[in-house]
C-alpha positions as CSV (number, residue, x, y, z in Angstrom):
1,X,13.2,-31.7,-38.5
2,X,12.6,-28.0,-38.0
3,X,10.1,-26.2,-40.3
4,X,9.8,-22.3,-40.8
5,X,8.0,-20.0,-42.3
6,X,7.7,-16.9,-43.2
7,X,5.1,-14.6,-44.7
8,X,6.5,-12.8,-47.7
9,X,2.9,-10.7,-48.3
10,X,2.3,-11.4,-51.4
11,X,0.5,-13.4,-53.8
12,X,3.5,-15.2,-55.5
13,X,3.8,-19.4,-55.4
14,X,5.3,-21.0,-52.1
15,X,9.2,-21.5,-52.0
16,X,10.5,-24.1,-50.3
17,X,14.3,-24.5,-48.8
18,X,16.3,-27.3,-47.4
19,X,19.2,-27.3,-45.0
20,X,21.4,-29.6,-43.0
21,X,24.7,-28.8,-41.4
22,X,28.2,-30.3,-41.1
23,X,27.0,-31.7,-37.4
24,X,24.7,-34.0,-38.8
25,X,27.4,-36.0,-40.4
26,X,28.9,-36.5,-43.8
27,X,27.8,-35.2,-46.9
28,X,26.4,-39.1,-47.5
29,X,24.1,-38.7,-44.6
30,X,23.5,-34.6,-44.8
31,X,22.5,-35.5,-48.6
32,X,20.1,-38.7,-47.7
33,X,18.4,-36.2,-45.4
34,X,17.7,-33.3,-47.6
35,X,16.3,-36.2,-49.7
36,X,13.8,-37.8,-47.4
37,X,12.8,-34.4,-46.7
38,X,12.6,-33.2,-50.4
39,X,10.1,-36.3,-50.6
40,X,8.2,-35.9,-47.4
41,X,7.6,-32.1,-48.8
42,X,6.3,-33.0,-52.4
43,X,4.1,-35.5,-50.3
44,X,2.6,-33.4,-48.0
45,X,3.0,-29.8,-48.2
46,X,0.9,-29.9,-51.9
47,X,-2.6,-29.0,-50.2
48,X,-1.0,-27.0,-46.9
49,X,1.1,-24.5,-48.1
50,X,-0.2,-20.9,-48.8
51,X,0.8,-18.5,-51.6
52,X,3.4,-15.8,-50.0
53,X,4.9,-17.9,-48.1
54,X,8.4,-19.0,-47.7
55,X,9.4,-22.2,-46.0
56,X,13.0,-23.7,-44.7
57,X,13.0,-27.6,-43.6
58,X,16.0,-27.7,-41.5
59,X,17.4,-31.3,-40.8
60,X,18.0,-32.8,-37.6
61,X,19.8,-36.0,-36.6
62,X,17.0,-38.1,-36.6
63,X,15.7,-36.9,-39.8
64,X,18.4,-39.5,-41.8
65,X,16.9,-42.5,-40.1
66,X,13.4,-41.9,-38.2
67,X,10.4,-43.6,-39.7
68,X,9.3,-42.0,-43.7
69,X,5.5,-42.2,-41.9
70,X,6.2,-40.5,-38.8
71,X,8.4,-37.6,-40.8
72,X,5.3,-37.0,-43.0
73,X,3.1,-36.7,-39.8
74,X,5.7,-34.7,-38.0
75,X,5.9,-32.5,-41.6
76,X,2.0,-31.9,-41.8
77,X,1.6,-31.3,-38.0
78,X,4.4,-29.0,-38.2
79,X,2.2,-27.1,-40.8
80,X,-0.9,-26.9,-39.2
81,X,0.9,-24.9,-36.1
82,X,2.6,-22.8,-37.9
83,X,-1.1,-21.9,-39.6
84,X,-3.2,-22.0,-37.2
85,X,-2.7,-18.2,-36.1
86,X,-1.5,-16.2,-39.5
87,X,0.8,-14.0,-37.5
88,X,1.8,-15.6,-34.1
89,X,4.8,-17.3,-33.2
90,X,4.8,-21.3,-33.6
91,X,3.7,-22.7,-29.8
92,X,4.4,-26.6,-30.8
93,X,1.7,-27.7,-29.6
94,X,1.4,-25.5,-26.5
95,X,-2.2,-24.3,-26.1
């Protein structure tokens, strides 16, 4: 999955989106997706989100069928890059 944020600069509660598109499959598997990543969210983004912010989960292919464990650690590392620097760019995991 693909996570983005973006600062809205204010003090308002998170938002939090989901998407998948047609290339991922049929609705059966773009809905499954949205789910496991509407779970993996409530799961792990309660104590790493930040007021102001807004985030998209954007499903991939894998995200249907990879590993729930390994979705939540790709979810929170995700998260932690995108926080690490306030206003830079996302590196994944480039130092």
């Amino acid at each position: 999955m693909v996570v983005q944020a973006r600062n809205r600069m204010d003090s308002e509660p998170p938002r939090i989106g989901f998407t998948c598109t047609k290339k991922l499959g049929n609705a059966v598997i773009r809905n499954r997706s949205k789910r496991r990543m509407r779970e993996a969210a409530r799961l792990v983004m309660g104590g790493q989100v930040l007021p102001g912010f807004d985030y998209v989960l954007i499903g991939r292919a894998a995200t249907a069928t990879r590993n729930f464990g390994d979705l939540q650690k790709d979810l929170s590392a995700a998260l932690q890059r995108l926080h690490r620097w306030p206003h830079a760019v996302a590196d994944k995991g480039k130092s």
